[in-house]
NUDREN-114313 format. One record per residue (C-alpha): residue in three letters; chain; y, x negated, z negated. Coordinates in steps of 0.05 Angstrom, whole numbers. Example, Ala and Ser with C-alpha at 12.3 -4.5 7.8 and 13.67 -1.06 7.14 Angstrom:
+-------+-------+--------+--------+--------+
! lumgu ! pakol !      v !      u !      w !
+-------+-------+--------+--------+--------+
!   ALA !     A !    -90 !   -246 !   -156 !
!   SER !     A !    -21 !   -273 !   -143 !
+-------+-------+--------+--------+--------+
***
This chain:
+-------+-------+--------+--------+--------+
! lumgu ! pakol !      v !      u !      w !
+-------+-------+--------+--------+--------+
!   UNK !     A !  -2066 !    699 !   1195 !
!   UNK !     A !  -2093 !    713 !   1269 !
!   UNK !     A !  -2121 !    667 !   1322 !
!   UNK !     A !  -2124 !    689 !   1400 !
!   UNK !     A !  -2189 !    688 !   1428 !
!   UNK !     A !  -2192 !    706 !   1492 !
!   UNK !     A !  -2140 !    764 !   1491 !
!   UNK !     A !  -2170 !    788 !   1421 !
!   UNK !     A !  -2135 !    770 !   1363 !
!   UNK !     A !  -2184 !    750 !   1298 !
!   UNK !     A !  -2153 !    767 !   1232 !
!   UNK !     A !  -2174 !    712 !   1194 !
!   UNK !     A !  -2154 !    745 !   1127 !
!   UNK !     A !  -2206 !    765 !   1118 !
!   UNK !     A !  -2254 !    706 !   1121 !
!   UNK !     A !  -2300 !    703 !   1187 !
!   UNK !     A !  -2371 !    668 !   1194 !
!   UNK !     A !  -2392 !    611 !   1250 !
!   UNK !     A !  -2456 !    609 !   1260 !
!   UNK !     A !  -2487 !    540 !   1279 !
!   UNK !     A !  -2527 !    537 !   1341 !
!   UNK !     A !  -2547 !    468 !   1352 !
!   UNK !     A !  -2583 !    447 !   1420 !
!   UNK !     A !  -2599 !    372 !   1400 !
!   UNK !     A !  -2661 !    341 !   1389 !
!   UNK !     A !  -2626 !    304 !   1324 !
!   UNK !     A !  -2595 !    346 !   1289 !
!   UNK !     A !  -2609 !    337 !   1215 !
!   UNK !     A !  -2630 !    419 !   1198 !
!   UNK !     A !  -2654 !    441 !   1264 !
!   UNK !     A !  -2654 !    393 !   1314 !
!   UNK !     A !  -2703 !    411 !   1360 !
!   UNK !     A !  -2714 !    486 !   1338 !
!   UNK !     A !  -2679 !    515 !   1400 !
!   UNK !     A !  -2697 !    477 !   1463 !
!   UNK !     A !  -2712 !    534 !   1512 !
!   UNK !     A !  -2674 !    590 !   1537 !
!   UNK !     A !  -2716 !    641 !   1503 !
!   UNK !     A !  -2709 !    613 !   1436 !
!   UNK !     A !  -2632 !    601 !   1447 !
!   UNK !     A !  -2618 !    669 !   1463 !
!   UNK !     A !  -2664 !    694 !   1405 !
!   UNK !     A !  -2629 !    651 !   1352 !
!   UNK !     A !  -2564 !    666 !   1381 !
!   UNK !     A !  -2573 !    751 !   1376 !
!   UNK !     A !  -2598 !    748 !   1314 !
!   UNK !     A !  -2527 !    708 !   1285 !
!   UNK !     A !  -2490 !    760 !   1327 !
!   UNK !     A !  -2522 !    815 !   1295 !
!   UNK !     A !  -2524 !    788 !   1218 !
!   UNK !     A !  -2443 !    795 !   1230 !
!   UNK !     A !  -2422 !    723 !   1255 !
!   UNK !     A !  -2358 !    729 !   1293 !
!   UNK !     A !  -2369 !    660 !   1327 !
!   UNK !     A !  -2420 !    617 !   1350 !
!   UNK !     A !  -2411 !    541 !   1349 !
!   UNK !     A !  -2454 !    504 !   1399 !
!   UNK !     A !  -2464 !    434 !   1403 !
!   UNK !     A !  -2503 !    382 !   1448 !
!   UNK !     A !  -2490 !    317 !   1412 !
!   UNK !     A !  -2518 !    313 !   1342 !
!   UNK !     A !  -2447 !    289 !   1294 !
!   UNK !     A !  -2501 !    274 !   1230 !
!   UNK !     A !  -2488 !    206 !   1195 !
!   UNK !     A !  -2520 !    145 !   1247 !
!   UNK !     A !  -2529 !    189 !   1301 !
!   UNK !     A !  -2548 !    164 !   1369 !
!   UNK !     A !  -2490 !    163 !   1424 !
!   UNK !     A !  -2506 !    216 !   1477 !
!   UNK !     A !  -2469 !    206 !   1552 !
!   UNK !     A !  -2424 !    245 !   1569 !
!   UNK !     A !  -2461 !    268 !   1622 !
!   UNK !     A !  -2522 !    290 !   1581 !
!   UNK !     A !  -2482 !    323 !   1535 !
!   UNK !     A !  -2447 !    366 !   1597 !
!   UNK !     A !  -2523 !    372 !   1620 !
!   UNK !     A !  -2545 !    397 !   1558 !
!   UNK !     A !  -2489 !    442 !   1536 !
!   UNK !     A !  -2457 !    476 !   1611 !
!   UNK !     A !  -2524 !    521 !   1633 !
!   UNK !     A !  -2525 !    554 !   1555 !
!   UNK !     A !  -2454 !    569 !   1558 !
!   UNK !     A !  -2459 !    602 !   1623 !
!   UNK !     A !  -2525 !    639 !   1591 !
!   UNK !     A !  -2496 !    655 !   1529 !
!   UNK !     A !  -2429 !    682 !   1570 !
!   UNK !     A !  -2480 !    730 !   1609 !
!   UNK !     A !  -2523 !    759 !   1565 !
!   UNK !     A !  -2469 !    762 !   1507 !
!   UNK !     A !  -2407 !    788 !   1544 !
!   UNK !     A !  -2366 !    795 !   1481 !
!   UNK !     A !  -2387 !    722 !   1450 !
!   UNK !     A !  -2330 !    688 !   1420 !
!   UNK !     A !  -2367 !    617 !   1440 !
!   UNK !     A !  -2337 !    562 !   1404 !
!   UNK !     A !  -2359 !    486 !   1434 !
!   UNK !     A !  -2370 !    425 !   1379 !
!   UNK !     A !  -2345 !    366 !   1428 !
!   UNK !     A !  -2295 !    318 !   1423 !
!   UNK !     A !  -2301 !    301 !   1499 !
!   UNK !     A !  -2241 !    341 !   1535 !
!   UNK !     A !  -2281 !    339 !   1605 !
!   UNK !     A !  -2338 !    380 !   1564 !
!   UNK !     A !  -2288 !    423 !   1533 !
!   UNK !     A !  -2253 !    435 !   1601 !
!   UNK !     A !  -2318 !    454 !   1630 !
!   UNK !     A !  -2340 !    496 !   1581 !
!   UNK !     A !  -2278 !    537 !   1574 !
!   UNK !     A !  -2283 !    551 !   1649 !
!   UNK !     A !  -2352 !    570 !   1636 !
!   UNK !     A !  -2328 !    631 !   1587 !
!   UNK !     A !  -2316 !    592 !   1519 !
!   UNK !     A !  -2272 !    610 !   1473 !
!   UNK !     A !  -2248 !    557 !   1427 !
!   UNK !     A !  -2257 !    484 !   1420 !
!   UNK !     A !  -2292 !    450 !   1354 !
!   UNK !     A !  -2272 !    379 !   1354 !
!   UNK !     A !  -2288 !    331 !   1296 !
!   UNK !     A !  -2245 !    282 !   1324 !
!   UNK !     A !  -2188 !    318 !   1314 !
!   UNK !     A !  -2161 !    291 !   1390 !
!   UNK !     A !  -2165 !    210 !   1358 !
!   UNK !     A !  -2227 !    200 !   1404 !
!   UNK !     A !  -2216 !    220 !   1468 !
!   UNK !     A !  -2130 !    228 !   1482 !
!   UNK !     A !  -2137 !    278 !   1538 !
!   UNK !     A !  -2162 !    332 !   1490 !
!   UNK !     A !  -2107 !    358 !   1467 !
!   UNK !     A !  -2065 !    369 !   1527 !
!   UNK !     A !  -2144 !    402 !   1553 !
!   UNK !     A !  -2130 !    442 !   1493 !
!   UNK !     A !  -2050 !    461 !   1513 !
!   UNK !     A !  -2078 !    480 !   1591 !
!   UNK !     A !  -2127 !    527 !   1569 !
!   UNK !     A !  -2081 !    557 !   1514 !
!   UNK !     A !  -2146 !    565 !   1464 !
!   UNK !     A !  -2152 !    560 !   1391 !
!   UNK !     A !  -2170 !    488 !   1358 !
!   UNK !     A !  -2211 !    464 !   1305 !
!   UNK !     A !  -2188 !    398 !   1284 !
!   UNK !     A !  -2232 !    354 !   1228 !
!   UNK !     A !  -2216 !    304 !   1185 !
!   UNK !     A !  -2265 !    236 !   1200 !
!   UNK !     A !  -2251 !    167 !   1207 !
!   UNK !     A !  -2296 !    127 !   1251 !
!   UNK !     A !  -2344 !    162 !   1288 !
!   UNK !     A !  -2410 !    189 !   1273 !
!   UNK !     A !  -2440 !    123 !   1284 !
!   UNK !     A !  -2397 !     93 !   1226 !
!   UNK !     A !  -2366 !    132 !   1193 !
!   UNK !     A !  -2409 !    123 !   1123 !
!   UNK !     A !  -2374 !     46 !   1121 !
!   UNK !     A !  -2307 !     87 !   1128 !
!   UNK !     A !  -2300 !    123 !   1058 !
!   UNK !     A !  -2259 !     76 !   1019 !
!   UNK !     A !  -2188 !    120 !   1016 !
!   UNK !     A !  -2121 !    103 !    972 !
!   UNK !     A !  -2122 !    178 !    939 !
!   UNK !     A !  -2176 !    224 !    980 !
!   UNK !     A !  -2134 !    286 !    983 !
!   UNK !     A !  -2064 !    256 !    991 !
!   UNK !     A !  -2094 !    217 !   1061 !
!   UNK !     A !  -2134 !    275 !   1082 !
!   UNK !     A !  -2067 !    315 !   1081 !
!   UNK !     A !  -2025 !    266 !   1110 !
!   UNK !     A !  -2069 !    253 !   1170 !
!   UNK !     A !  -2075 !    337 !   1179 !
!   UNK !     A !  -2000 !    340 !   1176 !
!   UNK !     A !  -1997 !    278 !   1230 !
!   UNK !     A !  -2050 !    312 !   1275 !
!   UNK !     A !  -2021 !    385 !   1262 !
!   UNK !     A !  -1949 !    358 !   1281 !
!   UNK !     A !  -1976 !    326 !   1351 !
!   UNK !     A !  -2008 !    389 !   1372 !
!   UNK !     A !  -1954 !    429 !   1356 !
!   UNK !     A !  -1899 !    381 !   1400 !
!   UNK !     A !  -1951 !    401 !   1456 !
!   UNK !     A !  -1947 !    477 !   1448 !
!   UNK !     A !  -2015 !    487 !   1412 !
!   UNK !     A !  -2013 !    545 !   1366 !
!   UNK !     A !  -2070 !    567 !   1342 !
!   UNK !     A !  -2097 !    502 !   1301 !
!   UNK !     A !  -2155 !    512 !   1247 !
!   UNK !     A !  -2166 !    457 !   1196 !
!   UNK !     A !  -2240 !    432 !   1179 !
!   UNK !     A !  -2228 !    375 !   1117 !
!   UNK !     A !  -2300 !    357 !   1145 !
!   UNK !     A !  -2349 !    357 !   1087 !
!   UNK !     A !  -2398 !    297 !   1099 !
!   UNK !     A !  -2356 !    264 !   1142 !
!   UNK !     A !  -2333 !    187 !   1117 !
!   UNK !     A !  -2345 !    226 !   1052 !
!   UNK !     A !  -2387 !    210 !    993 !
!   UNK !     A !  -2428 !    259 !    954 !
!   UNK !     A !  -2371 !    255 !    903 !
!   UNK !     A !  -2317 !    254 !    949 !
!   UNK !     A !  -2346 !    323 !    974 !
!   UNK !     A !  -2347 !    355 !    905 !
!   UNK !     A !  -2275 !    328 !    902 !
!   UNK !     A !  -2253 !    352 !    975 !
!   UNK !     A !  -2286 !    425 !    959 !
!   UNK !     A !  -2257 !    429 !    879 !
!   UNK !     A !  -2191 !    421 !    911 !
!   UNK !     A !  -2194 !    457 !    971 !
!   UNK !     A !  -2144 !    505 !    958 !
!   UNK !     A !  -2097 !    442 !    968 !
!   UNK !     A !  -2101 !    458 !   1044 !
!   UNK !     A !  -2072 !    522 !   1030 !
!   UNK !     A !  -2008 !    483 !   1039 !
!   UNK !     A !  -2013 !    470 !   1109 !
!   UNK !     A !  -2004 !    549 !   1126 !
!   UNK !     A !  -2068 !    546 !   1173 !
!   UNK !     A !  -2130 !    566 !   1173 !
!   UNK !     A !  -2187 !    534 !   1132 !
!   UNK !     A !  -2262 !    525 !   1157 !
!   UNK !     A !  -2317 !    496 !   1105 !
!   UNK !     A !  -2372 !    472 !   1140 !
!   UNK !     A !  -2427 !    449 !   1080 !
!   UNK !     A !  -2489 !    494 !   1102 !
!   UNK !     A !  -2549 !    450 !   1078 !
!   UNK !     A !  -2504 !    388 !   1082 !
!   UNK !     A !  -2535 !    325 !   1036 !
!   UNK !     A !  -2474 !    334 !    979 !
!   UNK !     A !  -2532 !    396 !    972 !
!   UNK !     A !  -2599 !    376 !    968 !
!   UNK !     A !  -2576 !    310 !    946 !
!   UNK !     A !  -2551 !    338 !    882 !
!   UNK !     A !  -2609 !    377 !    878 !
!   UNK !     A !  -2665 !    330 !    890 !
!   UNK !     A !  -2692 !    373 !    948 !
!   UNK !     A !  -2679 !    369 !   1020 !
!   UNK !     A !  -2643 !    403 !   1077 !
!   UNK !     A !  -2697 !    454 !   1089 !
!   UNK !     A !  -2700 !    484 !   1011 !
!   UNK !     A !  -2621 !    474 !   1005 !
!   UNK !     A !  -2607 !    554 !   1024 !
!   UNK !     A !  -2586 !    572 !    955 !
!   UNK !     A !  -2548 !    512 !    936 !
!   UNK !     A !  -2505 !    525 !   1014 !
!   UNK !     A !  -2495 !    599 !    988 !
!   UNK !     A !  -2466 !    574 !    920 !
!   UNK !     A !  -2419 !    537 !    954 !
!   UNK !     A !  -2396 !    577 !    995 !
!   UNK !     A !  -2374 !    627 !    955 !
!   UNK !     A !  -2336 !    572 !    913 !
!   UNK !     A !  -2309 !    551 !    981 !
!   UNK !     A !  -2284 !    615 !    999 !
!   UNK !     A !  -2250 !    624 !    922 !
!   UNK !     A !  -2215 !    558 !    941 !
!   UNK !     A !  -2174 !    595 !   1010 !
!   UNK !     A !  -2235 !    582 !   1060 !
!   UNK !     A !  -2218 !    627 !   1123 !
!   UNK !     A !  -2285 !    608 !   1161 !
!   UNK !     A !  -2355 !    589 !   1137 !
!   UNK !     A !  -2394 !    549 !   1185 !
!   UNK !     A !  -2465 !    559 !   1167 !
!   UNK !     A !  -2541 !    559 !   1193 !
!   UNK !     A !  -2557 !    618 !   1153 !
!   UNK !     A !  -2510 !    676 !   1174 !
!   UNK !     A !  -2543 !    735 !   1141 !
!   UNK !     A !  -2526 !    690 !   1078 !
!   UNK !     A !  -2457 !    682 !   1085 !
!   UNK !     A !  -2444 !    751 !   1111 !
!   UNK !     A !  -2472 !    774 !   1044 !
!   UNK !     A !  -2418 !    714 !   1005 !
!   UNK !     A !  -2356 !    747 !   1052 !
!   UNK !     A !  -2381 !    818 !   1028 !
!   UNK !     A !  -2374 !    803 !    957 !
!   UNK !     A !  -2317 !    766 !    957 !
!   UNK !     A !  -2292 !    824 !    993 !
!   UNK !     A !  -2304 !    858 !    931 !
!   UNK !     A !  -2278 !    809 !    879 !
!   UNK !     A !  -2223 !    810 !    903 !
!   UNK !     A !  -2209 !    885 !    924 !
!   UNK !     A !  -2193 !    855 !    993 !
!   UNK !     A !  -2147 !    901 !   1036 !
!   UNK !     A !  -2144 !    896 !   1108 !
!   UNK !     A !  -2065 !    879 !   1131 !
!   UNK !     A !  -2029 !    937 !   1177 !
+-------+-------+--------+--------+--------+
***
């Protein structure tokens, strides 16, 4: 199970790590944290060297009630890192968290490498032929609404039997337009509840059935610290336990704050599993 970034192709076998890089003011972990160029590139060398394989950056903040950002801020924002990120990390496989196709247009001529869209093409219909032009992998989530409402939006016949029918919907219009390489994100905290999540990740091994790639995205996520009483900040542990559950469950990709974390899951899952790389 390969994708084509770029002219390399990942093996996704063996699972991979994203690490989040989040330049929003709003973002409910670390919003704020990485504002400047210096502390962009710091961030973003340290995930590189922990072992992440790809870096997801974002400009508007996708957290439950979040404010709508123009598209022009969000190009504003997000264009000068990718071109910084491009030069001072030649080999960054930059992935970009926007379901705008003019931002994922620019950004791809800018040096990305793969488009993160938690839209999954329903909010803006020029994404996916964006996506077909540029001949890059996709990310496609499961959400209904949009970040603005999508917590009135989790009322669902049987959860896993509509997340699977809209992926096969979704998966079957990208396909008619030539996209290949398609990675499925059943979007943990998205028009979810707490126990919808714990549903969604119990089963996750359900997705197996769409032959693609899986990405679990709950690093510090609320279904967390929630359960725990805590908050996002002491919710490290509880992301880590997860994840490894996630990645028993078929996860090819682990989106996380905390790479050095997850690097450490991959390893001994590695291990549990006597995991041997495919010739």
């Amino acid at each position: 199970m390969t994708i084509n970034c770029k002219g390399e192709l990942i093996d996704l076998n063996l699972p991979k790590i994203m690490g989040i890089l989040n330049i929003t003011p709003d973002s409910f972990f670390d919003g704020g944290k990485y504002k400047d160029e210096k502390s962009i590139l710091l961030q973003t060398k340290k995930m590189l060297e922990e072992g992440a394989t790809f870096i997801d950056l974002g400009a508007y903040s996708s957290r439950p009630g979040a404010e709508v950002v123009s598209e022009e801020e969000e190009l504003a924002r997000i264009l000068p890192i990718v071109e910084l990120l491009t030069r001072e990390f030649p080999q960054i496989v930059l992935s970009i968290d926007t379901f705008r196709s003019n931002i994922a247009s620019k950004c791809l001529e800018a040096g990305a490498a793969l488009i993160n869209d938690i839209s999954a093409g329903r909010i803006d219909h020029k994404m996916l032929p964006t996506i077909v032009k540029n001949r890059v992998p996709y990310i496609m989530m499961h959400m209904k609404g949009t970040p603005q409402t999508m917590q009135q939006e989790t009322n669902y016949k049987e959860l896993l039997t509509d997340i699977l029918y809209y992926f096969s919907e979704r998966v079957s219009t990208a396909r008619a337009l030539g996209i290949h390489d398609i990675i499925v994100d059943p979007g943990f905290g998205f028009a979810k509840t707490k126990e919808q999540n714990f549903e969604l990740l119990q089963k996750l091994d359900l997705f197996q059935s769409l032959n693609l790639p899986i990405l679990a995205g709950v690093s510090r996520k609320s279904m967390i610290y929630k359960t725990l009483e805590t908050n996002a900040e002491n919710a490290l542990n509880g992301t880590t336990a997860l994840n490894m559950i996630a990645l028993s469950k078929g996860a090819n990709i682990l989106r996380v704050h905390d790479v050095k974390e997850a690097v450490e899951c991959v390893k001994l899952y590695k291990n549990l599993n006597n995991y041997v790389p495919s010739s």
